[in-house]
C-alpha positions in Angstrom: 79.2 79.0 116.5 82.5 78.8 114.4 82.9 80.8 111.4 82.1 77.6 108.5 78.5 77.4 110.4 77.7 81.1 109.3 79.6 82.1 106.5 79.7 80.6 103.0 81.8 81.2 99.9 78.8 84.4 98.4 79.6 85.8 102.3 82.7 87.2 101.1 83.7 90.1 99.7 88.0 90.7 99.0 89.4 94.0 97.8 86.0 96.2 98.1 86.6 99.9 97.8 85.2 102.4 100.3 86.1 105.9 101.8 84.4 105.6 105.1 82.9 103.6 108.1 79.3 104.7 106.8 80.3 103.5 103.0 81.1 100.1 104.7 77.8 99.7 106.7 75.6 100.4 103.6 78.2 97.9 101.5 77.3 95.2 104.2 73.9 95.9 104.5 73.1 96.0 100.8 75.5 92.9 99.8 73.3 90.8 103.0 70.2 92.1 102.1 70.8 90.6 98.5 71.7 87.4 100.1 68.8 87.1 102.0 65.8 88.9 100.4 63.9 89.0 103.6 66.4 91.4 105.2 66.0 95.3 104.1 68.9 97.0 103.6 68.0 100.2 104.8 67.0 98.6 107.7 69.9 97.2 108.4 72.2 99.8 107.7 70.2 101.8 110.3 70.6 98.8 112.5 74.5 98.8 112.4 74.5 102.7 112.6 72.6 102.1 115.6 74.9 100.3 117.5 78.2 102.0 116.3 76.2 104.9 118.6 76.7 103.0 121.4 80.4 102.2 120.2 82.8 101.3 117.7 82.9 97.7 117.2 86.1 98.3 115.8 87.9 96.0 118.2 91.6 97.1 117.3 94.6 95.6 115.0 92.4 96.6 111.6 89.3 95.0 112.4 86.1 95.6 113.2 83.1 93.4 113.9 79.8 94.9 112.9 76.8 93.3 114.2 73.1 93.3 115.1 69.6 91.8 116.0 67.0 91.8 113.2 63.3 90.3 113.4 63.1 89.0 109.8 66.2 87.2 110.5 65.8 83.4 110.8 69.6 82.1 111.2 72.8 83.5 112.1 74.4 85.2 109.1 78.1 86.5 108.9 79.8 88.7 105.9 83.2 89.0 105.0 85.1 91.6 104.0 88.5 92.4 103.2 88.8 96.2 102.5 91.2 97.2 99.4 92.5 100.3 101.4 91.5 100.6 105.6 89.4 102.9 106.6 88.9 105.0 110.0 86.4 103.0 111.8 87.0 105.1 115.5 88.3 101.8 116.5 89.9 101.7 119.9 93.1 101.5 118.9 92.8 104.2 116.3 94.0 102.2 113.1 92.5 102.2 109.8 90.5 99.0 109.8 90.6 96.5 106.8 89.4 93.6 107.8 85.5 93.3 108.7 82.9 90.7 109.9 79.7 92.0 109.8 77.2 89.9 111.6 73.4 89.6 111.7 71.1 87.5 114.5 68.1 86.8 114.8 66.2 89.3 117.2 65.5 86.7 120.2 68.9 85.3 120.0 70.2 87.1 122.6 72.5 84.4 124.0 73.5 83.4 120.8 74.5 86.5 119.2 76.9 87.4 122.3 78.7 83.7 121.9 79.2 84.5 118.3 80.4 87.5 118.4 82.9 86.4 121.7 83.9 83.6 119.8 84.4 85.3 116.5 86.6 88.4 118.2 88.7 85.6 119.7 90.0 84.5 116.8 90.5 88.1 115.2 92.5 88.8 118.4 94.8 86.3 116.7 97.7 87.6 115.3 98.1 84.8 112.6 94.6 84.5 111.5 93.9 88.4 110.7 97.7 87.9 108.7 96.3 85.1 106.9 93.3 86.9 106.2 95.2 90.0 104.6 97.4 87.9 102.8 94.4 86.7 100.5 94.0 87.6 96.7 90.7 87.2 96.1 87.5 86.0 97.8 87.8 82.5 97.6 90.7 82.3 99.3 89.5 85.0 102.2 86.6 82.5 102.8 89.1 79.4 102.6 91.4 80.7 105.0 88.6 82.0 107.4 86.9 78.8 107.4 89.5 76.3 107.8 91.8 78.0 109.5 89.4 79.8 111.6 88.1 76.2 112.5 91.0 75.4 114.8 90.7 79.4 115.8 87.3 80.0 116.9 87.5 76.2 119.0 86.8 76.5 122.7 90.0 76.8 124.4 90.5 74.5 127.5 92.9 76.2 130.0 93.1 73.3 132.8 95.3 73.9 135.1 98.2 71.6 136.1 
């Protein structure tokens, strides 16, 4: 599911000010559950904290990808965020991370929720779209530049062999 599908313009939060991985996690979980009323944000929270227990999904190069099953969730939801200052998110790489996509399933989405997130890291993997990401003043442009250029990014790749 590319980025445009699950993440709109109010998804997307540029220069947002926290000290800490936990500060982030209750920034995301608050700023979705606003978006979605359905969604608790304690709840959440304690659903990211959750799987950050079973490891960092800070995936390297400044980025981390939060993310997580919820029952009151009906449709795929993704958050933004572009971090003023990075912060240590015990990524694998051990750099401050800046850049985070947060993202919230619905519970029996099983399948769908591990192609997201595979397709979404693949394009955060990319050099050029986490530069263009950083390289944002404000929201509108972060969610510009993550949904059209992330388009082309988050495409299937067909390797066929010659």
């Amino acid at each position: 599911m590319p980025i445009k599908d699950i993440l709109n313009a109010e998804h997307t939060l540029h220069g947002v000010q926290c000290s800490s991985k936990k500060r982030v996690l209750e920034k995301i979980a608050q700023q979705l559950s606003e978006l979605n009323p359905k969604l608790n944000a304690k709840e959440l929270f304690d659903a990211f904290i959750e799987r950050e227990r079973l490891g960092s999904t800070g995936i390297g190069e400044g980025v981390a990808l939060p993310h997580c099953r919820m029952n009151l969730c009906t449709q795929t939801m993704g958050l933004l965020v572009h971090l003023k200052k990075g912060v240590d998110f015990d990524a694998l790489d051990g750099k401050d991370v800046d850049l985070v996509f947060a993202l919230v399933v619905p519970q029996k989405s099983t399948q769908e929720h591990l192609n997201t997130l595979s397709e979404i890291a693949e394009a955060f993997y990319k050099a050029e779209f986490r530069e263009a990401l950083r390289n944002t003043r404000n929201a509108e442009e972060l969610y510009l530049k993550a949904t059209q250029a992330g388009i082309s990014e988050l495409q299937p790749q067909n390797h066929a062999r010659k």
